[in-house]
LUMGU-480894 format. One record per residue (C-alpha): residue number from 1; x, y negated, z. Coordinates in nm, 2 decimals, always signed. Layout:
BEGIN
[NUM, [X, Y, Z]]
...
END
This chain:
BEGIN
[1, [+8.95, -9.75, +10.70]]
[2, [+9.08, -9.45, +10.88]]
[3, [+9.28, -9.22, +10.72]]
[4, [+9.39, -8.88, +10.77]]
[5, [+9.73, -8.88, +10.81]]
[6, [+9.77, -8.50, +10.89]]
[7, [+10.00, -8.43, +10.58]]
[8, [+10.28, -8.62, +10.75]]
[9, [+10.34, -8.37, +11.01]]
[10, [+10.27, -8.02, +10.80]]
[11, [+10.54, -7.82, +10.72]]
[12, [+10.55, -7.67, +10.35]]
[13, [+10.57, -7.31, +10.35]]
[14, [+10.84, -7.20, +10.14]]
[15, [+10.67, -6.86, +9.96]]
[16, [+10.79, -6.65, +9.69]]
[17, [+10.58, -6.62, +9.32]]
[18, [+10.31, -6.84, +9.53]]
[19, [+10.19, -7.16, +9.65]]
[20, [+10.10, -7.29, +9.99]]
[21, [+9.75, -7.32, +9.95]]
[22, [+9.76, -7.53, +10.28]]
[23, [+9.98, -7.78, +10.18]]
[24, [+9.75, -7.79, +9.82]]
[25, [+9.43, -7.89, +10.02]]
[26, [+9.64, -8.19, +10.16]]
[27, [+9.65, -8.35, +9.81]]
[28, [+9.32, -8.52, +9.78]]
[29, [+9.43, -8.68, +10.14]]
[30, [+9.78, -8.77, +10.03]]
[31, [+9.63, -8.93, +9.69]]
[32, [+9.39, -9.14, +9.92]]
[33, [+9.65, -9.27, +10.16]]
[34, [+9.90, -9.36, +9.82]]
[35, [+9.58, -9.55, +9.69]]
[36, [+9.50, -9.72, +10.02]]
[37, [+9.85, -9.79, +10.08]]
[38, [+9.93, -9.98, +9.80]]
[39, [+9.63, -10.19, +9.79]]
[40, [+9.58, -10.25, +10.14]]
[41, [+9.69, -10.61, +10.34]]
[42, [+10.08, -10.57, +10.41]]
[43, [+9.98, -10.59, +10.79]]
[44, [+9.76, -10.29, +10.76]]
[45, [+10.07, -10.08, +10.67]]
[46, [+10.27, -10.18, +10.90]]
[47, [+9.97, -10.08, +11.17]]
[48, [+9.97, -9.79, +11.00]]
[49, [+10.37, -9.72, +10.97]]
[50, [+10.32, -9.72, +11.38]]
[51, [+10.03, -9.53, +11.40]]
[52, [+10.21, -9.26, +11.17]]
[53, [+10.50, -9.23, +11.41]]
[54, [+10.39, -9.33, +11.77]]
[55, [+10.25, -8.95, +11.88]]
[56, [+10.51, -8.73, +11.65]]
[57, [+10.78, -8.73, +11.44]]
[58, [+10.66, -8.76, +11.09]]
[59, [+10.79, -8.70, +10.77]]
[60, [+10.94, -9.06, +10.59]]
[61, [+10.87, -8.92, +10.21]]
[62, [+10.54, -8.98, +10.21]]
[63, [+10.62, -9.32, +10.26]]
[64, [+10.90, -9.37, +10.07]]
[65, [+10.75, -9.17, +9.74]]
[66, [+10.41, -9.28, +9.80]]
[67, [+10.47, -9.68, +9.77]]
[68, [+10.74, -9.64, +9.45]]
[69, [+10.60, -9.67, +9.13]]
[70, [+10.59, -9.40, +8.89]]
[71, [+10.88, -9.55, +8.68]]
[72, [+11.12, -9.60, +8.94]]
[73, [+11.37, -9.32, +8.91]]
[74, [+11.45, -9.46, +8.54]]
[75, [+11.49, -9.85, +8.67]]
[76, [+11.84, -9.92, +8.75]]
[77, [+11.92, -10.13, +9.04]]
[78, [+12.21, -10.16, +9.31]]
[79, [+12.24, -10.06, +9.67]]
[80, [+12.33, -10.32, +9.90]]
[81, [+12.68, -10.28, +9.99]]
[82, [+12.61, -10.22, +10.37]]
[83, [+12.40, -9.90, +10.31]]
[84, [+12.45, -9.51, +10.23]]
[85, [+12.33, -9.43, +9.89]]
[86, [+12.34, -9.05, +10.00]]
[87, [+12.15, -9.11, +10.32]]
[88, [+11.94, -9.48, +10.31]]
[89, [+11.60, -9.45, +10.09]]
[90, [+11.64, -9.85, +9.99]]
[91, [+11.40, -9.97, +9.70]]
[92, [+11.38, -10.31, +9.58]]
[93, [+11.09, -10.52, +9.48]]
[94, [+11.14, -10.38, +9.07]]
[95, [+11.04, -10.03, +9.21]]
[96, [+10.74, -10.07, +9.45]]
[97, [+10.40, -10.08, +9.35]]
[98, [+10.36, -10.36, +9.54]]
[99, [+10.52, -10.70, +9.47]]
[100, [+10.45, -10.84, +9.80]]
[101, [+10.71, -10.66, +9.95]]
[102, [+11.09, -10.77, +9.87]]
[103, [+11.18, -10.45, +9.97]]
[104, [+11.15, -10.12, +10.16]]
[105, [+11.43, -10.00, +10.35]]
[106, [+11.49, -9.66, +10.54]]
[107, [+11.83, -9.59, +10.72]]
[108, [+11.89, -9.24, +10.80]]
[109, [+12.06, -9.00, +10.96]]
[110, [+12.23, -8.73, +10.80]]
[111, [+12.20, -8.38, +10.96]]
[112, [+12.47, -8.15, +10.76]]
[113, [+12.41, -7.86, +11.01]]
[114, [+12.04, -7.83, +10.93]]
[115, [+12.06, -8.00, +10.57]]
[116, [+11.81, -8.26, +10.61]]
[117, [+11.79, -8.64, +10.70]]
[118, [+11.58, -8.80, +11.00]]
[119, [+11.48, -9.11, +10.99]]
[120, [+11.65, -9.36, +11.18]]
[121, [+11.52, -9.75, +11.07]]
[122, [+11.26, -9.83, +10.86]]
[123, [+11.27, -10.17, +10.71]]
[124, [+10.99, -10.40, +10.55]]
[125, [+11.11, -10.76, +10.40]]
[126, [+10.78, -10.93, +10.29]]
[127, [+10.74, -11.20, +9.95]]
[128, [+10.56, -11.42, +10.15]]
[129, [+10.55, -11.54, +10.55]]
[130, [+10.28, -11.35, +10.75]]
[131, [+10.12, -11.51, +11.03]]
[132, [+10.34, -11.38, +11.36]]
[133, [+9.97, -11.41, +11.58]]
[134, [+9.79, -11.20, +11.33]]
[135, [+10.12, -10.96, +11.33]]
[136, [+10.12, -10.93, +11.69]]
[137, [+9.73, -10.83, +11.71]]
[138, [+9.79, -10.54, +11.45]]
[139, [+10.12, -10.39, +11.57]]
[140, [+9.95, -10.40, +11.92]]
[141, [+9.66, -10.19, +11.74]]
[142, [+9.87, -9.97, +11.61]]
[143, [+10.05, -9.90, +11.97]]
[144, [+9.72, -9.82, +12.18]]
[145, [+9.73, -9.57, +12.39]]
[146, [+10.12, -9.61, +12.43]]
[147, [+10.28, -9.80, +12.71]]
[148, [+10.55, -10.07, +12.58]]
[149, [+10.72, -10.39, +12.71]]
[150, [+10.73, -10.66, +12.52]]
[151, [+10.95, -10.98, +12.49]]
[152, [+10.93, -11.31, +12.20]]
[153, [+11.15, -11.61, +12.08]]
[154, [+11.04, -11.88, +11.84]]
[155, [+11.07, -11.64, +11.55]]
[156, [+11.02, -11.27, +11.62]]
[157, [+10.86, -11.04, +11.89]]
[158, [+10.97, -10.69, +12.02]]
[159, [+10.82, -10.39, +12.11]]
[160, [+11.01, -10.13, +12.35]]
[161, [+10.82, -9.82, +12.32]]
[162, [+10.79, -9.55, +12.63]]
[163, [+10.73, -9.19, +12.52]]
[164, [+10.70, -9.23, +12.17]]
[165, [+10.91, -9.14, +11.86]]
[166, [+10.87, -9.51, +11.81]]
[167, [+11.14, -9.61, +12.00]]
[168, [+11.13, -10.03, +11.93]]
[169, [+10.95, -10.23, +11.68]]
[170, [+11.05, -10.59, +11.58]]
[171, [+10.81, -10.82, +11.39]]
[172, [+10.89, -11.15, +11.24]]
[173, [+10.74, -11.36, +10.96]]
[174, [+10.90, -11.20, +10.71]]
[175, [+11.01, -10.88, +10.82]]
[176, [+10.88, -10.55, +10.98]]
[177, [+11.16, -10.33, +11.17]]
[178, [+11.10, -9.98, +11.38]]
[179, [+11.32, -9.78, +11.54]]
[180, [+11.30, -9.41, +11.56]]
[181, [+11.40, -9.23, +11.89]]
[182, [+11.69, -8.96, +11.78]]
[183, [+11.51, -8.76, +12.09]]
[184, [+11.23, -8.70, +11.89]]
[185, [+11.36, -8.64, +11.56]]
[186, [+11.14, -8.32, +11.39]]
[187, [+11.31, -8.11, +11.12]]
[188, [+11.02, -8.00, +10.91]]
[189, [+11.16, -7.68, +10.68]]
[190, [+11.10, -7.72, +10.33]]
[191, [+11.05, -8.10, +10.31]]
END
């Protein structure tokens, strides 16, 4: 399925006694990537996690809101002691709409000057083992058009990424790990 996944990079214009009418026709879009996204085999997200960020900057909320169920500001659970709770976005299994993810992890970056966050990790730790060849194929996919290098062991493969925000991306069996080039960091106003 393709997707348009323009909403990620528009930035919401803040205007007085009105809406952005712009950012309103992007609804329908955003509803169909939440539905697709939620539904869709965990290797399709993560092909499309790269495709989101391998030609811009985009913003992480759509991700992070779009894949938490609709309870999941009233359910209680703990940060893991390693994290930020004012910066990291880190939702457990108990919070997704998806149960086939343990959990969603996003380390950030937290810009006082500008009052925003950029996105510096994003994290995926999967219920269930994934074949790695099938892996491979779709993160490969999702990188077309972009040169990278790209080095394995027994248990994980690499990605470095040239002139991309996408600076690495690390696939094992279980997990799914990008790296976000702080070069390329976008502050989108309003977000």
């Amino acid at each position: 399925m393709k997707l348009d996944l323009k909403f990620f990079y528009y930035p919401v214009k803040q205007i007085l006694d009105a809406k952005d009418e712009e950012y309103i026709a992007l609804w329908p879009i955003m509803d169909d990537f939440e539905k697709y996204i939620n539904t869709a085999p965990i290797l399709e997200i993560c092909r499309l996690i790269v495709i989101s960020y391998k030609e811009q900057y985009a913003q992480q909320k759509y991700w992070y809101r779009k894949l938490l169920d609709g309870n999941a500001f009233g359910i209680d659970y703990e940060y893991p002691k390693e994290l930020d709770e004012e910066s990291d976005r880190y939702a457990p299994k108990k919070v997704l709409k998806r149960n086939d993810f343990e959990y969603v992890l996003m380390r950030q970056f937290d810009d006082a000057a500008k009052n925003c966050y950029y996105l510096k990790e994003f994290e995926i730790k999967f219920s269930t083992s994934q074949n790695l060849v099938e892996f491979q194929t779709a993160i490969e996919s999702g990188l077309e058009g972009k040169a990278f290098t790209k080095s394995s062991t027994t248990d994980q493969i690499s990605y470095i990424v040239s002139n991309s925000p996408i600076s690495k991306v690390v696939i094992s069996n279980t997990k799914f790990l990008m790296y976000i080039d702080s070069e390329k960091w976008v502050w989108y106003p309003g977000s």
